[in-house]
N, C-alpha and C positions, 0 to 999 in steps of 0.2 A: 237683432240680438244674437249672440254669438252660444253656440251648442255650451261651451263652457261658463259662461254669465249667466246662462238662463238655470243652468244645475247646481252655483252657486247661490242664484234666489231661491231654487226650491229648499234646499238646504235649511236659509236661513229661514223658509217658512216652516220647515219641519223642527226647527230648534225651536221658535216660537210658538208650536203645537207644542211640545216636549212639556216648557217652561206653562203653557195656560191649562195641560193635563194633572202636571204635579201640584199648581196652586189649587186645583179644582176636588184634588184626592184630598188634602187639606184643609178645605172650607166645610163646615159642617153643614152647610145647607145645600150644597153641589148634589145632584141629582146622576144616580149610576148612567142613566139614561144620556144625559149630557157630558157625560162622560167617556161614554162610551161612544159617542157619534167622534169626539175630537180625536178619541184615537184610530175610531175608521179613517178622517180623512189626513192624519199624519202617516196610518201604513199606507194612502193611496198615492201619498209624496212619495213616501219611501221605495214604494214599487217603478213609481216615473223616475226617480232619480238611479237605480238600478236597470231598468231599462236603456235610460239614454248616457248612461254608463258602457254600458256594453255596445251601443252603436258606435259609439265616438270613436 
C-alpha cells in the first residue's frame, strides 16, 4: 500500500469517527464515556494522518 492510499483510508476512518461521534452526541442513551473514547481514537487518526503528512 502506497504512503498516499494508506492516509487516504485513515481519512476516511476518521470521517467515519466524526459521523459515529455526532450520532452518539445525539442519542439519548450514548454514554459521555463512549463518547469520549471515540473521539480519543479519531485525534489518534488525526495525529497519524498529520504525521505521515509531514514525511511524505
Amino acid at each position: 500500500m502506497s504512503l498516499s492510499s494508506h492516509i487516504e483510508e485513515l481519512k476516511k476512518k476518521h470521517l467515519a469517527l466524526s459521523e459515529q461521534v455526532e450520532r452518539a452526541q445525539r442519542a439519548p442513551g450514548s454514554s459521555t464515556l463512549e463518547i469520549a473514547e471515540l473521539k480519543k481514537q479519531k485525534l489518534k487518526i488525526k495525529e497519524e494522518i498529520e504525521r505521515l503528512s509531514v514525511s511524505a
